[in-house]
N, C-alpha and C positions, 0 to 999 in steps of 0.2 A: 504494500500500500504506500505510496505517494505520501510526501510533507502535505500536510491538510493545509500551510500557510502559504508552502509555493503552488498547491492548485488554487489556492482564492485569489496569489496577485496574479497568476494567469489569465486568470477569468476575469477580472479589474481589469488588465492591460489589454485584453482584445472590447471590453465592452466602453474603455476610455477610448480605443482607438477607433471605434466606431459609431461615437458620441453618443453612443446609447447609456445616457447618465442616470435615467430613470431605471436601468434597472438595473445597474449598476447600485442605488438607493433601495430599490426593492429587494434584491438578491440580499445587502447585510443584512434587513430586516428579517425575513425570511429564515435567516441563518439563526439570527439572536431568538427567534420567537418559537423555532422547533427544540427548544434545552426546556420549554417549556411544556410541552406536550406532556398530560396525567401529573405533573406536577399541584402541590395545590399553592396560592396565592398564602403568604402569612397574614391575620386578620388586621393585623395594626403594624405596614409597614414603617420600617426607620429607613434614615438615608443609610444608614451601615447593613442593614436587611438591603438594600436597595446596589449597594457596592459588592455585598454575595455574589446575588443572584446573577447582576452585571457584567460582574471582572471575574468573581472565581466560579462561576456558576455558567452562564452563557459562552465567556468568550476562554472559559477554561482554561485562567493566567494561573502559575505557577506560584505560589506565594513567595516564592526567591526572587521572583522577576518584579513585582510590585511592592508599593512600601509605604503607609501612610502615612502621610506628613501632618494631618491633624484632622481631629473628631470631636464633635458632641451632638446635644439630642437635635438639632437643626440642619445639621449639615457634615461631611466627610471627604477630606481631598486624599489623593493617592498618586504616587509616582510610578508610573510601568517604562518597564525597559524590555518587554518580551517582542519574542519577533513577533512584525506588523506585516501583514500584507499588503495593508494600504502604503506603506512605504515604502515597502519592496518593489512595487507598482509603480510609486512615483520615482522614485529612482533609476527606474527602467526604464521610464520614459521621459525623464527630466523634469519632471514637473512636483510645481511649489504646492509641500504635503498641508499647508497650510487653506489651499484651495479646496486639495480632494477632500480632505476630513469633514470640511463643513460641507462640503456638494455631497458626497456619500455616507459620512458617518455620523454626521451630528444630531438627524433626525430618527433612523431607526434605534437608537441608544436613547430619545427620550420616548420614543412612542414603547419600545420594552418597559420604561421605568415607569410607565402612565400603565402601562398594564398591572401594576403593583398597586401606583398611586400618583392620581395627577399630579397632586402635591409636590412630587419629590421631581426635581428639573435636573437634569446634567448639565455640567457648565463645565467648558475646555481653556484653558489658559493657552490662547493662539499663541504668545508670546516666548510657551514652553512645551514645544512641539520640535519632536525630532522631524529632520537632522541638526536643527538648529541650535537644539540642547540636548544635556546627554539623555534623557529622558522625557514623557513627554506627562503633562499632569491634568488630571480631572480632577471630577468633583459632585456631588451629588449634593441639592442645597431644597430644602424643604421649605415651600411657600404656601403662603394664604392667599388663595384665591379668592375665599369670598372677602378678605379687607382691600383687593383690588376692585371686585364688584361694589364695593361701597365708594371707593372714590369715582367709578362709573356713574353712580348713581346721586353722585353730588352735583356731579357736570349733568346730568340728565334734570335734577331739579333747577342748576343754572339756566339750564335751556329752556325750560319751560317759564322761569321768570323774566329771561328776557326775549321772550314772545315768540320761541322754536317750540317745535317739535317734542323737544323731550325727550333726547338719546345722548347715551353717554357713552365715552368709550379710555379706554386708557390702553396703552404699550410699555407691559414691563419686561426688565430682563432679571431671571432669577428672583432675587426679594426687589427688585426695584423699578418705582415707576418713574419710566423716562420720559414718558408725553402723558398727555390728557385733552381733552377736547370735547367738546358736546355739538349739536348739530348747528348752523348757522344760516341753514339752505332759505327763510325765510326774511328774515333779519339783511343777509346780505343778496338776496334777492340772486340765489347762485341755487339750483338745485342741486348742485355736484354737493356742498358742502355740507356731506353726513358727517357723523361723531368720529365714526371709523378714517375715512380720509381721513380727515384733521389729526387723527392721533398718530397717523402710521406716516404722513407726510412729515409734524412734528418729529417722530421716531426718528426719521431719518436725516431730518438735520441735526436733533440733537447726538448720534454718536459720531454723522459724518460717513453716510455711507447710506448707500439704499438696498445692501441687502441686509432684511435682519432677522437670517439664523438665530432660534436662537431666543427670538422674543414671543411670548405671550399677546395676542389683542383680545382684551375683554370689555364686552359690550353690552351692556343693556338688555337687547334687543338682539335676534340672531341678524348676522350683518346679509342685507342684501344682496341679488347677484354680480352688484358691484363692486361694493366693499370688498365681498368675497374674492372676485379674482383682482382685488388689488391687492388682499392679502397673499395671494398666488407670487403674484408679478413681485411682492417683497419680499416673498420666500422665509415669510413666517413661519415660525415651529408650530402654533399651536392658536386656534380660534376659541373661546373660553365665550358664553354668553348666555343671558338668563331668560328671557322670552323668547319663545318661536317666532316663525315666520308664521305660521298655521294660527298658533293662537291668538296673535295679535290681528293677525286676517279677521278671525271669528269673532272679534270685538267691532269689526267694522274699519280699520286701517285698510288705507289702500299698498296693497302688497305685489310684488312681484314673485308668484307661490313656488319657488325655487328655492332650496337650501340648499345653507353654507355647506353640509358633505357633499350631497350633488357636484355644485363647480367645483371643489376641490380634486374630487375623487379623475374627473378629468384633466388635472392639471399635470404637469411635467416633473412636480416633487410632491412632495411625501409633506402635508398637513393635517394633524391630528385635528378632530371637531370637538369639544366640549359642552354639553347643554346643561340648560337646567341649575346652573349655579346662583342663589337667591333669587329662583323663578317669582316664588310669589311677589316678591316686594318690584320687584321688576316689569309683572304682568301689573299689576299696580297701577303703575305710570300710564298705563294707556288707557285704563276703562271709563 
C-alpha cells in the first residue's frame, strides 16, 4: 500500500492542475468526515474535544508531530510539523501554501468542527505556515453566536428607528466582530443597500482584503438570493441567521422564496448555512 500522504498530494496536484478547486475542497472534506462514520458526537463538545477529533482523530497526526502551545475552556492552539500533503503539493508545483490552505483547507476543517459544534471555529495563523516557519499553527476558538445575533439585532432595531427595514447583520472572525450594519435600502433611496452588503463590504475594508475565509455573517433575517451569492463571491466560511426566508414570507414580506443553502450549494466553494439562531426574537422584528 502506497504513503496515504503522497496519494492525496497527487491527487491535489493533478486537481490544482486542472483548476478543479472545488473538488479539490470537497475531496478534504470528504476525507475529514469518513473518521467519522458510527462514531458518536460527544454531548458537550470542548475546543480540546474539538483538536481530538480534528488532529489526532481525523487527520490521524502523531502526537510527536504536534504540540500544544496553549489551552483553556474557550479555546486551544497547537503546533504540527507532520507530513502535509497540501505542501507536498505546493511544493511540486511552486505555489504559495498560504493560498492552497485557505482555497482547500480552511473550510472542510471548520465544516468537520461544526459537525461537533458551530460554536467551536478553526483559526490558522497565515503568518505560521510552513515553508515559511518551521511548523505550521492552528487553533480551535469557541464563540457565541447568539451574542453576535444580539449585536444583529441592535442594528436591526437601528434600522427600524431610523425609518428601514429592520435587518441587521454583523461579520465576525473567530470571537470578533469586525463590521456591523443594518439595512439603509430606504433611507438612502438604494435598494442594493441590505444589512448583509453593508456588513461584508465593511468586512472587507476593515481587514483589507475581499476575501474572507474564515468569517462568520450573521443576520437577522436568512440573507437573500443576493446577499447570499455575495457571501459566495466573498468566500465566506459560514452564513449564521435567525428568521427564514419562508417564515418571514408567511408574515406577509415581500421575499425572493430562494434560500441561502440553495445558492450556496451551487456555488464554486464550500459555505456552511446556519439557521435558527434566536429565531424567535428575530421573527419578532417583522410581524
Amino acid at each position: 500500500m502506497g504513503d496515504p500522504v503522497d496519494a492525496r498530494a497527487s491527487q491535489l496536484i493533478g486537481q490544482i492542475r486542472s483548476g478543479d478547486w472545488a473538488a479539490a475542497e470537497r475531496g478534504d472534506l470528504a476525507a475529514r468526515m469518513a473518521w467519522w462514520d458510527g462514531r458518536a458526537r460527544p454531548p458537550h463538545p470542548t475546543p480540546r474535544a474539538g483538536y481530538e477529533a480534528l488532529v489526532r482523530g481525523s487527520l490521524g497526526v502523531p502526537a510527536d508531530e504536534v504540540a500544544i502551545s496553549s489551552q483553556n475552556d474557550s479555546a486551544i492552539f497547537w503546533e504540527r510539523s507532520d507530513p502535509c500533503p497540501t505542501l507536498a503539493a505546493c511544493e511540486a508545483l511552486g505555489l504559495d501554501a498560504r493560498v492552497v490552505c485557505r482555497r482547500v483547507c480552511e473550510k472542510p476543517a471548520q465544516m468537520f468542527l461544526s459537525h461537533l459544534d458551530p460554536r467551536l471555529r478553526f483559526v490558522r495563523d497565515y503568518g505560521k505556515l510552513r515553508p515559511r516557519a518551521s511548523c505550521c499553527r492552528e487553533g480551535i476558538v469557541r464563540v457565541d453566536l447568539e451574542a453576535f445575533m444580539d449585536v444583529a439585532l441592535e442594528e436591526a432595531q437601528a434600522s427600524r428607528a431610523g425609518g428601514d427595514k429592520g435587518y441587521g447583520a454583523v461579520v465576525a472572525f473567530a470571537g470578533d466582530v469586525v463590521a456591523r450594519a443594518h439595512d439603509t435600502g430606504v433611507t438612502d433611496r438604494d435598494p442594493s443597500q441590505h444589512a448583509e452588503v453593508r456588513a461584508i463590504r465593511a468586512a472587507a475594508q476593515a481587514i483589507g482584503s475581499a476575501d474572507l475565509c474564515g468569517a462568520v455573517l450573521v443576520s437577522t433575517c436568512e440573507p437573500c438570493p443576493m446577499c447570499s451569492s455575495l457571501a459566495v463571491w466573498a468566500n465566506l466560511t459560514s452564513i449564521v441567521f435567525g428568521a427564514s426566508i419562508e417564515e418571514t414570507a408567511r408574515l406577509g414580506k415581500s421575499r425572493i422564496r430562494v434560500g441561502a443553502a440553495e445558492i450556496v450549494s451551487r456555488g464554486p466553494a464550500i459555505v456552511e448555512v446556519i439557521a435558527g439562531v434566536r429565531a424567535a426574537e428575530c421573527l419578532a422584528l417583522y410581524r
